[in-house]
N, C-alpha and C positions, 0 to 999 in steps of 0.2 A: 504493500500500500504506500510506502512511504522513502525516501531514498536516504544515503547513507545519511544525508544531513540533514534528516526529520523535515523535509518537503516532500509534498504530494507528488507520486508520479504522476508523469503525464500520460493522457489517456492511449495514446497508441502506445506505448511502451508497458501500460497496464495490462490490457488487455486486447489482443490481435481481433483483426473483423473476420477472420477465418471461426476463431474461436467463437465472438458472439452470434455466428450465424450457427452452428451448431448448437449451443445452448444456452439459447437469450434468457433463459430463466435464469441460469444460475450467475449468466454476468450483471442482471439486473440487483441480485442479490450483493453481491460480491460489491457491486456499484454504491449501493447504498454501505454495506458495512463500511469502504473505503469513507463514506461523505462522515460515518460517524465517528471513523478514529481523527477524522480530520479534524472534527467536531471537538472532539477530546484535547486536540494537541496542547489549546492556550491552556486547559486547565491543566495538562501534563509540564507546560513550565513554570506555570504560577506553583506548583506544588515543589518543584526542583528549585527554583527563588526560593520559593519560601524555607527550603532545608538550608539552603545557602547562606540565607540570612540570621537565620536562628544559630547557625555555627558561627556568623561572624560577631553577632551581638552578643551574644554569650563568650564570645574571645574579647570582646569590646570591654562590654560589662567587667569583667575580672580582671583585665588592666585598667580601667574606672576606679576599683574597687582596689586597687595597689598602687595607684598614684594618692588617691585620697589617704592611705594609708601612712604613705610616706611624706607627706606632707601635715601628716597631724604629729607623726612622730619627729619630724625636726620644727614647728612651730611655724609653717609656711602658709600662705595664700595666694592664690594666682591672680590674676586681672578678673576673671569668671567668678572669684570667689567673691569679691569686693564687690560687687556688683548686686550679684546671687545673692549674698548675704546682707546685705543693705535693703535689698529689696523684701527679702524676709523681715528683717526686721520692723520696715515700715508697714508693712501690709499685714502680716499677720494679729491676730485675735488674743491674747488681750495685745494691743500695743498703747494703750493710753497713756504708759508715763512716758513712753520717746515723743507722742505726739505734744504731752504738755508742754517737755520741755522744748520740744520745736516752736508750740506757738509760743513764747517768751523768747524767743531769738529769731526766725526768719519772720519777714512782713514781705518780702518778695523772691522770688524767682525769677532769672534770664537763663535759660538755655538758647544756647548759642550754635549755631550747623547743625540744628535740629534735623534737617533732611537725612544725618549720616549716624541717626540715633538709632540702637538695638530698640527691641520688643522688652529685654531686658531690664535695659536702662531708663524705657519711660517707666518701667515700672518703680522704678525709685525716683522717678518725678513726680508720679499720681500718690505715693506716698508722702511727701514732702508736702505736696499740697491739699491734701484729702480734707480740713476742714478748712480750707480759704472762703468758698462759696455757701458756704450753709452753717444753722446753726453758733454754736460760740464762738464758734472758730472765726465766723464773721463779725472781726469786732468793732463796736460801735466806737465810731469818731477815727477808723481807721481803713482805708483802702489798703488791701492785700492784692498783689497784684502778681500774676505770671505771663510773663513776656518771653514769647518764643520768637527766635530769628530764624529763618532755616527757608531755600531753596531746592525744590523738590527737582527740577534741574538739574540739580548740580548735586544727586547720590547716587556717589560711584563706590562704596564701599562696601558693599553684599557680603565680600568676603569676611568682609568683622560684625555681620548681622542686620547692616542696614535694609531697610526695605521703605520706598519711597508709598507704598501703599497705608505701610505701618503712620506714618506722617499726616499721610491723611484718614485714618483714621482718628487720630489723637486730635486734631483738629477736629472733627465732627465730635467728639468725644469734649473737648474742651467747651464749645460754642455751646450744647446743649447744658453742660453745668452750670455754664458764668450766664447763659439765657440772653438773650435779646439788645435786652439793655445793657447790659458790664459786657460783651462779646466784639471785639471791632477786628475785622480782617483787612489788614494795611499791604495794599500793595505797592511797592517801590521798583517804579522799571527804567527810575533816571540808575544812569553811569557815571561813575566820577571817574572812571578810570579808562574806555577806552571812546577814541574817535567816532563821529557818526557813520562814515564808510564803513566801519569794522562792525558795528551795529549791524548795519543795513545788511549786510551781507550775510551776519549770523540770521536776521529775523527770516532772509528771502530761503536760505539754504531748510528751514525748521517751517517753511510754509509748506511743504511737500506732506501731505497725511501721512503718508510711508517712511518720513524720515524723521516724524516729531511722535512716532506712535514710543508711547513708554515714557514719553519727555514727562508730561505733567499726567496727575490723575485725571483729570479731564478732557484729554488731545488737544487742548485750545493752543492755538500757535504763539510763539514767544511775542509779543511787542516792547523792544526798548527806547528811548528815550535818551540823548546824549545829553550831561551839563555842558562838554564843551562843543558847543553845536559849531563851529564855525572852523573849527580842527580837521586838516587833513587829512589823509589815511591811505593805505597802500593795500589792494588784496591785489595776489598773485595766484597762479595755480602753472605750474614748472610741467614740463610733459615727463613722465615715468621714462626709467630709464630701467634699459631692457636688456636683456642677454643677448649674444653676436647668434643672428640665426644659424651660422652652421658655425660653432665652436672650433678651435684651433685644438689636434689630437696633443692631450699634452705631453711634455718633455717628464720621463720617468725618473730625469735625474734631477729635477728641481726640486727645490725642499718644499716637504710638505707643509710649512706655516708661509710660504710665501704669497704677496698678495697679488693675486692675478690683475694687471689693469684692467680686465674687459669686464671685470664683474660688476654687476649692474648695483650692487651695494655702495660698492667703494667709491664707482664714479657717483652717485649721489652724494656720497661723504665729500667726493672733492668738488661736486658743485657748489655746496653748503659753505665749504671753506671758503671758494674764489668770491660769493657774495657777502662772507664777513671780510673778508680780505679787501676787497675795492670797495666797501660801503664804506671802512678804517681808511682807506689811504684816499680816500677822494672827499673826506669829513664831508658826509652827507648828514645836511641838516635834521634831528629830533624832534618834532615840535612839541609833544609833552616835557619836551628837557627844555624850552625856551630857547628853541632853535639852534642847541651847542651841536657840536661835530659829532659825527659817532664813535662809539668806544666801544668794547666789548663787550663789557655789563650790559650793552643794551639788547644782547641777543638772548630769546630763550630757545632750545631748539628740542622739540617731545617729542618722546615716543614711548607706546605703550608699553613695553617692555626691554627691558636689559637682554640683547642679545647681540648680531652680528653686527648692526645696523648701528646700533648705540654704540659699539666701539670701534667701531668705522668712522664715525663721525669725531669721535675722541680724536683718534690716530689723527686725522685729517687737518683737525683746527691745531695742533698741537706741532706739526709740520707746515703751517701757514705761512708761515714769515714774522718777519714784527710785527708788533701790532697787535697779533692777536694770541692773546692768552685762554687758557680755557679750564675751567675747575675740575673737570676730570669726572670722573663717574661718578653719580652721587650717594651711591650706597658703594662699597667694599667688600666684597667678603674673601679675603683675605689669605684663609686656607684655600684657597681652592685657585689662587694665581701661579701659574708656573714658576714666576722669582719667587714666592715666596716658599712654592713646593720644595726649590732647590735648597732656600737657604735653613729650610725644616729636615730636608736631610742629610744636610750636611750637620746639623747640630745630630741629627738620631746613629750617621755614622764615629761621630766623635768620641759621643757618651758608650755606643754599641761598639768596640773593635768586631766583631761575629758578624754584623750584620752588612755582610757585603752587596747585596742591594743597596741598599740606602748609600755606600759607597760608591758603588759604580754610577746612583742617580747624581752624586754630587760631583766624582769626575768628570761627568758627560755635561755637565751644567755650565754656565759661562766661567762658574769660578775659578773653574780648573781649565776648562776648553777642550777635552778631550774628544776621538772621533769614536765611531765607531770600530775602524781600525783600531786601533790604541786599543780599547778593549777588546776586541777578537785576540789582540796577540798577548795581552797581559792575562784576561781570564784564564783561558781554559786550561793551558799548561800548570795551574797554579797547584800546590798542592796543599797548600793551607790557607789561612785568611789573605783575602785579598790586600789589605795595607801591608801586611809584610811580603806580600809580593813585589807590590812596586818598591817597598824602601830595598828587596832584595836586586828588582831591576832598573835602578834609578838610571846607573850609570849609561844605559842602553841609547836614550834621547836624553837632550836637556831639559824640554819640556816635562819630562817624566822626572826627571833630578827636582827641579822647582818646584814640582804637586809633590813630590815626598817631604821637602823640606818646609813646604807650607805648612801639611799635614802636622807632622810631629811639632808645628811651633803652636800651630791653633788647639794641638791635641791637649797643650802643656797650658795654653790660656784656657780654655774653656770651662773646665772646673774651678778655675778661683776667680773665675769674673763676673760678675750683676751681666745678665741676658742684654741688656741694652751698650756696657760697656762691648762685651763679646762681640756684636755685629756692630758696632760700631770701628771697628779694629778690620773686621773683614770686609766692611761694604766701603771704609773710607783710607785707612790707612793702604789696607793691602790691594784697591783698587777695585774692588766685587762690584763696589754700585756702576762703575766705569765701562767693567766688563759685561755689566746685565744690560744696563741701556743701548749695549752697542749691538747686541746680537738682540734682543727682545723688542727695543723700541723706546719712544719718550715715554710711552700711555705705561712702563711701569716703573716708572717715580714715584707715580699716586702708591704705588703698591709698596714699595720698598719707603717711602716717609710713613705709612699708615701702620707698616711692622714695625718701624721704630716706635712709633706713638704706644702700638699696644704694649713693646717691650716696657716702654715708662710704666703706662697702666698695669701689668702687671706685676711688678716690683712696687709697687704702693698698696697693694691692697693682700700680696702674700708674700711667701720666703721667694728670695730671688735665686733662682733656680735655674739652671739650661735645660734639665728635664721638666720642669715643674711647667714654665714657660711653653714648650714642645703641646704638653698635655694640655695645657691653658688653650691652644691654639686651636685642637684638634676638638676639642671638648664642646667646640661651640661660643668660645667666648674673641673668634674674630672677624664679627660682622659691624661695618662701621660706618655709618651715616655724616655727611659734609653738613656742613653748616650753607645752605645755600643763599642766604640773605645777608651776607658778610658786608656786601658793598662792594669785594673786590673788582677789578677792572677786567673780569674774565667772562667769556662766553659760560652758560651754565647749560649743561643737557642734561635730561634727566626724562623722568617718568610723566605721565600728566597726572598719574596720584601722585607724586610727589609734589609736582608744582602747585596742588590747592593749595590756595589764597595767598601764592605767588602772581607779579604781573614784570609784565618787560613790555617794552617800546616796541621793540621785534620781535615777531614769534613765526614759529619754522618751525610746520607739523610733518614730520620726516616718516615716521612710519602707518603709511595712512592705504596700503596694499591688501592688506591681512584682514579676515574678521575673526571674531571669537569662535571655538570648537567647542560642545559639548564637554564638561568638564563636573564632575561628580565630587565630593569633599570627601574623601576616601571611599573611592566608590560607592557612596550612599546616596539613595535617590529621595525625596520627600515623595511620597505618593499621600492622593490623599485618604482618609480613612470611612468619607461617609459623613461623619459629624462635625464635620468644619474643622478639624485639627488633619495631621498628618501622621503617615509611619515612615521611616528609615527604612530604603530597602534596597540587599545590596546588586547593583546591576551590573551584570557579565555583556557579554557579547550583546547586540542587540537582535542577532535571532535566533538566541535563547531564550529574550524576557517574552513576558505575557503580554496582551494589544494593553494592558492598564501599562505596565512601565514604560511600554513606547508612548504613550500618551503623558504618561509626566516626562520622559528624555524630553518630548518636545517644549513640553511645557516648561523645563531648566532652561532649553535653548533660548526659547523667545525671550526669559526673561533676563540671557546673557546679552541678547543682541538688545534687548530696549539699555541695558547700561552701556552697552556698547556707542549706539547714539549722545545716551548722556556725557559721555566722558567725553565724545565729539564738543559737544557743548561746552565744556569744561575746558578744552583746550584752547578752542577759538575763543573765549572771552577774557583768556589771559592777557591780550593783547591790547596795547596801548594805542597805538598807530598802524601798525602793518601785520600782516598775516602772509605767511606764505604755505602753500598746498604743495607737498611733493611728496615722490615714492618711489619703490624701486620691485621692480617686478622680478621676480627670481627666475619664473619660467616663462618656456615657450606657449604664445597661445596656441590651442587646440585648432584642429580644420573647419574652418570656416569662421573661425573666432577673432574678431580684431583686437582682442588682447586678452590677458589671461589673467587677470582680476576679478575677483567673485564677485557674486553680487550684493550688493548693500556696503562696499564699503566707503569707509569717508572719503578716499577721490572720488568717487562716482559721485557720493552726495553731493560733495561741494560744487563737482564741475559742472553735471549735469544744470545743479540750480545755478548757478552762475553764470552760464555759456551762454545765454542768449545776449546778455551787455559786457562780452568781454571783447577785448580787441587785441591780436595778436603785437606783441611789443619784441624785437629784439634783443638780446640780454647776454650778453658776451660769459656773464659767469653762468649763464645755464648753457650755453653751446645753442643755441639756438632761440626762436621765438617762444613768449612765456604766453600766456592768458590774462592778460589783466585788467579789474572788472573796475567800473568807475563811471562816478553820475556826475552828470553837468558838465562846467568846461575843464574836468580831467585836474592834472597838476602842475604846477604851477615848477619852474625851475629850482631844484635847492641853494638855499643862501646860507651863507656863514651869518653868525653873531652879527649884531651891526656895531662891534666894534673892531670886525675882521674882516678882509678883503673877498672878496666874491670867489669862490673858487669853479674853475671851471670844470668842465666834464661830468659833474654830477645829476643830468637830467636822467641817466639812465634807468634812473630809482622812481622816478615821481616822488619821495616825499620832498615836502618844501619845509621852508624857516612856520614855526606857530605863530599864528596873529597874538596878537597881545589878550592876555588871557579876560576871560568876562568875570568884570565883576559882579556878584550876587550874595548883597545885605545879609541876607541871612545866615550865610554860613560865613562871612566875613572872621579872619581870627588874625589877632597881630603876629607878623611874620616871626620864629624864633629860628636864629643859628645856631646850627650846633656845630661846637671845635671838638677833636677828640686832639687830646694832651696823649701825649708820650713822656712822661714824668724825667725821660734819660733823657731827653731829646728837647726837653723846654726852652733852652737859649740856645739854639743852636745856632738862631743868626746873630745872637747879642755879640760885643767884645767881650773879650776873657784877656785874661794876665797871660803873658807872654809865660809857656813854659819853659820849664826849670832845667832844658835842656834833655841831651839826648839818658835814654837808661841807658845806667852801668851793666855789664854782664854780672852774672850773681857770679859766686867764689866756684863754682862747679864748672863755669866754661861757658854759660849761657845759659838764659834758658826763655822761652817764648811767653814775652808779657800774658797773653791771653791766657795759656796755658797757664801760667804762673798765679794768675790772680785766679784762676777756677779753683786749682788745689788749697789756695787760699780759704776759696769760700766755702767750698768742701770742708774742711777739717775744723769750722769756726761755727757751721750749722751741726755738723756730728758728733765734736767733743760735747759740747757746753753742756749736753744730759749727764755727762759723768762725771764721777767724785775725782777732785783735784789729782788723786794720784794715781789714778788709772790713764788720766789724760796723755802723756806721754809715749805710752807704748802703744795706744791704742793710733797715734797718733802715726806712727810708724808701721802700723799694719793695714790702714788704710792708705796711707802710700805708696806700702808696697804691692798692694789690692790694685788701686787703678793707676799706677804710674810707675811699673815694674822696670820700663825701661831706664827710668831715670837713675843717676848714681846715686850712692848710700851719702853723702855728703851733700847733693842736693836735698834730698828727705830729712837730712839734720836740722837745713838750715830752715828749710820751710816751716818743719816741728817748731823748732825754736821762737819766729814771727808769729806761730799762731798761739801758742803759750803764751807771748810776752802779752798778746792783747786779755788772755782771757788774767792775769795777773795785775794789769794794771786797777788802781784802787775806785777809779774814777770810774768804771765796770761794772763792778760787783753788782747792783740792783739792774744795770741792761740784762746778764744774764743769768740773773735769782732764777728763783723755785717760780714758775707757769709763764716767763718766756719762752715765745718762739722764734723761731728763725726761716727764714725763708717766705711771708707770709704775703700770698695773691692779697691784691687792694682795686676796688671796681668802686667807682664814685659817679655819681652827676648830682648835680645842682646847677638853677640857673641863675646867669651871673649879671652884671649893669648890661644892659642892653640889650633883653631880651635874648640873650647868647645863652642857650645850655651847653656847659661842660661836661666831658663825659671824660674818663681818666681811668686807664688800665693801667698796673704795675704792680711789684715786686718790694716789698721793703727787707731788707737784710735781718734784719732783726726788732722786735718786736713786745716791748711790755707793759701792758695796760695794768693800774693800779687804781687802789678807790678812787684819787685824787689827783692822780696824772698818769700822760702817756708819754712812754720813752720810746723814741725809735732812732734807730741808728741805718748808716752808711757805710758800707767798709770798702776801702779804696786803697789800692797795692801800689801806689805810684811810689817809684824809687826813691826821689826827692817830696817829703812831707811839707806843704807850707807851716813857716813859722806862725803866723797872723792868721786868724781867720777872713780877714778883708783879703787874700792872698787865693781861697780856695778858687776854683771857676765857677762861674755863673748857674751853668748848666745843674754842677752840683748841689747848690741854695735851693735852687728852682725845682728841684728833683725834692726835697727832702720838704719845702713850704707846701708843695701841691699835696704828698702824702699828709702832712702836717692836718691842710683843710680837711680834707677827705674824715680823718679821726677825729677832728674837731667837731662833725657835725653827725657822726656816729655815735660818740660818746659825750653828748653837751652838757658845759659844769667843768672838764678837766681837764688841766691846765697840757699843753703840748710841750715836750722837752726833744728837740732834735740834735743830732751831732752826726758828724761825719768824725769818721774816725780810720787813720792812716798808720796800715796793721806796720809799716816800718817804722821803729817808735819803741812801741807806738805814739803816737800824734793825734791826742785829741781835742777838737774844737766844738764846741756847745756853740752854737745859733743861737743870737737873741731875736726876741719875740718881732720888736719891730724889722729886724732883718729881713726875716721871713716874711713876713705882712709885704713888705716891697716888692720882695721875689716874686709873692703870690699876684703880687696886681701886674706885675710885669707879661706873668704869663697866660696870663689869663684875660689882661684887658685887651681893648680892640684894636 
């Protein structure tokens, strides 16, 4: 009846017409039983699901049932618990004394990206407010008020339980409590933030039924509304770049990570680059910046996901030329980068002599340089561990001489060094960072600064370790997030969920080819159950499931593909002034297909609703004519500042200089600047005293100021916790810890300078019992003239007391000044800004500063009004 793969045969292969002409009775029989095991089949997978799933929720359950375990037994909560448990609390029966003591403390609630709110999480809002509207809880002579903000638009995060249906419910759900009167639903569709063209184009592209389905609960089409109505704007749309129709047979001897030019990825990446590249060198005017030149920061460039594309684009801006700088990937993850795979086995071969993989992965790595020759001829002959192999065949090559003698030196640091000193040694001294960037690329700098970072991080929070470190990395703790709102001068690319409630001037939606695939949360499908709720159920193959699970697959699909549109939404409204649409098509289209992009994705959205007002434009850095869409008379030439000369050549772009911005009363707010201080760096343009001449070499033979003054600051943060007479030797074991190379008579003399300061009398309370040393300082306040100061730094040392604070300086200059009128500028101005900063942290106690000159030592106490000067120096306008 059925063929190997539980489908119906087909009727001639069923049953011959020789056969049914002989006995139609019994094929008519035969016919029907066939129709009834067919009949059978859905219930015969829904029964096989169903064992499937009971096996996997029952293996679910009992690691459920062992995380909770272990988490009760070391004193843990998750994200889910906090929530879960919050929610219980508020909601369950009796809870009257949480709720008393709530109403004597909140009178209102703002949640805020309500759209990207769990089912969860309103449930610990409907608790928080559960007696606002009714009864006592409505108290007389006072409005209780819940103010929710939230864009139903803009919820793309499903994945952490968002559901934009959920939104609106709680809406319908609020409106009927608060009733009629106390209910107002405020809609706000002005933009503060992007040009009208960029509007216009969002609301035309969301006017299509088919591309705004899923957008809002209602399908009503977007309408916005510019504040700056008279503001330029740029849409583009780039034509997809495509694969060479009959591809070139490739060369079997070229390396497998090399990047092919014809690949339709890379050349995207290198269109991206040539239009940040000539947008920077031909300072094409911003109008949201007030018509300044363009810079870097002013690019955002998305895409949906961290893959080929997004590091294509990396590689690309990062090989641009001047000009253009680029922040690099915006999440990390860390273990899984090939420099850092290498510089993780070379720590696992150091700690392991046995473990000759890990050896051979680090030979073969830039560190060492090896081919694969070089291993053919060292392994296999080998007849013990491989390091005593090569140190037995060093003599053979030079290059094999060099990795033996690396080896035994890194073999001999690696146990007595802090993880960060240890590759610090390998990636700078002995050249590793030199030799990874040359064969891997610039894109892993990001990677090799972000292993240094963890190295810090690690060493702060446990034993510094080279193994400990390893297993730190491996364990999950090296995934690492940028800070993308620094200000820096760098192009940012990144995710379009990472960019909510990020915006940039430029925006360039680069991976816009692809749509979403069906995708199950470990393989579990919500189906529903009949009474409004749902079951988990786990989905195989799809023609294994039963017609109900093919009915929720689709129904996961649609509801992939309406956030799919939303996060369309989300991208284009990043944008300030310009938009651009591009893509990069992987494959050949099919026969008869004029391209090979699916259907519904966001090129198609945007171009299809675009095309009818666009007008073919030129565009040197796309290689050809682009689409560029624009109402009225188009744009206008770009102008420099009007206190800079016209620069020519930048019509290419269409955007022009901003008209002068509209005023509007209302939102009117007095202008504030903000300076950020560099507390090192505060006079830097003032005059300073002429210095005290060139340094002396120390008694050792020399030794490098830099260097000099870190050992300094080292052994003046490390001692000061130990008792007078351990300081000495301790003092010389950290010497010999991180400065092994140095002579035993440089380490005397250096012990000795840092002794002398911690002995001096005029000391003793800087570094008493609950001084720190080394202590971050982050300040603002605003200063005459509407100027907010902001001030990041470092203070040397640190002691707050009931009734004053002591903070000091410590400064290694060979020649001490005698006079404190004598010290530099920069140095006052460094110690007055810290000064303020603790002056308005601690108000009421008195500020005691000094600079203090460890050769000496040499110390000078700051008077009050000295400081007072310094401070208005650097701080006023």
């Amino acid at each position: 009846f059925l063929t190997d793969k539980y489908e119906p045969r087909a009727a001639s292969r069923f049953l011959t017409k020789g056969l049914r002409g002989l006995y139609p009775e019994l094929c008519d029989r035969l016919d029907a039983e066939k129709e009834r095991i067919i009949g059978l089949l859905d219930r015969l997978r829904a029964a096989e699901t169903l064992a499937r799933t009971d096996a996997a929720l029952t293996l679910g359950a009992e690691a459920c049932r062992r995380y909770a375990r272990e988490k009760a037994q070391r004193g843990l909560l998750d994200f889910d618990d906090l929530i879960g448990r919050t929610a219980e609390l508020l909601n369950r029966v009796p809870a009257s004394w949480v709720h008393f003591k709530l109403d004597r403390g909140i009178d209102h609630v703002l949640v805020d990206e309500a759209q990207d709110t769990s089912p969860e999480q309103w449930k610990v809002v409907e608790g928080l407010i559960a007696d606002f509207f009714s009864g006592e809880g409505a108290r007389e002579g006072l409005t209780r008020t819940l103010f929710v903000v939230g864009d139903e638009k803009q919820s793309i995060f499903s994945f952490q339980g968002a559901d934009p249906r959920t939104f609106g419910d709680m809406h319908a759900r609020f409106a009927g409590a608060a009733g009629p009167k106390d209910f107002r639903n405020v809609r706000l569709p002005h933009s503060f933030r992007s040009a009208p063209g960029v509007l216009e184009a969002v609301d035309r592209i969301f006017a299509d039924a088919a591309a705004r389905r899923g957008l809002t609960g209602d399908n009503a089409p977007p309408v916005h509304a510019a504040i700056r109505a008279d503001a330029p704007s740029l849409v583009e749309v780039w034509p997809t770049t495509v694969p060479a129709p009959k591809p070139k047979v490739d060369d079997w001897r070229r390396p497998l990570d090399a990047v092919p030019a014809d690949d339709p990825v890379n050349q995207l990446a290198q269109r991206i680059a040539a239009f940040v590249r000539a947008g920077i060198a031909e300072r094409l005017a911003i109008p949201s910046r007030a018509g300044r030149a363009m810079q870097a920061r002013d690019v955002l460039v998305l895409v949906r996901r961290r893959g080929r594309l997004f590091e294509a684009v990396i590689r690309a801006l990062k090989t641009a030329g001047p000009g253009v700088d680029v922040a690099g990937a915006d999440r990390l993850v860390i273990a899984d980068h090939i420099a850092a795979l290498d510089l993780m086995a070379l720590g696992d071969a150091l700690l392991s002599p046995d473990d000759d993989l890990a050896l051979a992965c680090a030979l073969k790595s830039p560190l060492f340089g090896f081919t694969d020759e070089d291993l053919i001829l060292l392994c296999p002959p080998r007849a013990g561990r491989l390091g005593d192999a090569l140190s037995g065949a060093a003599g053979r090559f030079p290059h094999w001489a060099v990795a033996a003698a690396r080896l035994d030196q890194w073999r001999g640091e690696a146990p007595l060094l802090r993880p960060f000193d240890f590759y610090a040694r390998v990636l700078g001294r002995d050249g590793g960072r030199r030799a990874m960037l040359a064969r891997l690329g610039p894109e892993a700098a990001d990677v090799l600064d972000e292993f240094m970072a963890l190295a810090r991080t690690y060493e702060s929070t446990e034993p510094a370790t080279l193994a400990g470190f390893l297993a730190f990395l491996r364990r999950g703790g090296a995934e690492t997030k940028r800070d993308m709102e620094s200000g820096r001068d760098e192009v940012r690319v990144m995710t379009v969920h990472g960019a909510k409630g990020l915006e940039a001037p430029v925006v360039i939606l680069a991976d816009t080819v692809d749509v979403p695939k069906s995708r199950t949360a470990g393989g579990l499908l919500p189906v529903p159950d009949g009474a409004g709720g749902t079951v988990p159920i786990l989905a195989g193959r799809k023609e294994d499931g039963p017609a109900v699970l093919g009915l929720a697959r689709g129904a996961a699909l649609e509801r992939e593909r309406e956030e799919y549109r939303r996060l369309l939404y989300v991208a284009l409204t990043r944008a300030e002034d310009a938009v651009i649409v591009c893509g990069a098509e992987t494959r050949l289209p099919g026969k008869d297909k004029a391209h090979a992009r699916p259907e519904g994705c966001w090129y198609d959205l945007v171009r299809d609703a675009l095309a009818e007002e666009t007008v073919e434009v030129e565009a040197p850095y796309a290689q050809g004519p682009v689409l560029r869409w624009r109402k009225g008379e188009g744009f206008a030439p770009a102008r420099a500042a009007s206190s800079e000369p016209v620069i020519e050549g930048a019509q290419g772009t269409g955007i022009a200089a901003a008209p002068a911005p509209v005023h509007i009363s209302p939102l009117h707010a007095p202008p504030v600047t903000a300076a950020q201080l560099r507390p090192s760096h505060a006079e830097e343009q003032a005059p300073r005293p002429a210095a005290p001449g060139p340094r002396p070499a120390l008694e050792s033979g020399g030794l490098d100021p830099i260097l000099r003054g870190d050992l300094i600051h080292r052994l003046l943060a490390g001692l000061a916790g130990l008792e007078p007479a351990m300081r000495r030797d301790a003092a010389h074991q950290l010497l010999r810890h991180v400065a092994s190379a140095l002579p035993a008579e440089t380490h005397d003399i250096l012990a000795a300078e840092a002794l002398g300061v911690f002995d001096h009398a005029g000391l003793a309370e800087l570094f008493g019992a609950g001084s720190v040393a080394e202590v971050p300082i982050v300040g603002r306040w605003m200063a005459a003239g509407e100027r907010l100061i902001s001030v990041s730094g470092r203070i040397d040392r640190l002691a707050v007391r009931p009734d004053r604070i002591l903070l000091a300086d410590f400064k290694t200059d060979s020649t001490p000044p005698r006079l404190s009128a004598e010290i530099g500028g920069a140095y006052v101005s460094q110690l007055a800004i810290y000064g303020e900063v603790l002056r308005r942290a601690f108000p009421g106690r008195a500020v005691l500063a000094m600079v203090v000159y460890t050769r000496g030592p040499v110390v000078h106490s700051l008077a009050p009004e000295t400081l007072a000067a310094a401070l208005a120096r650097s701080t006023g306008p």
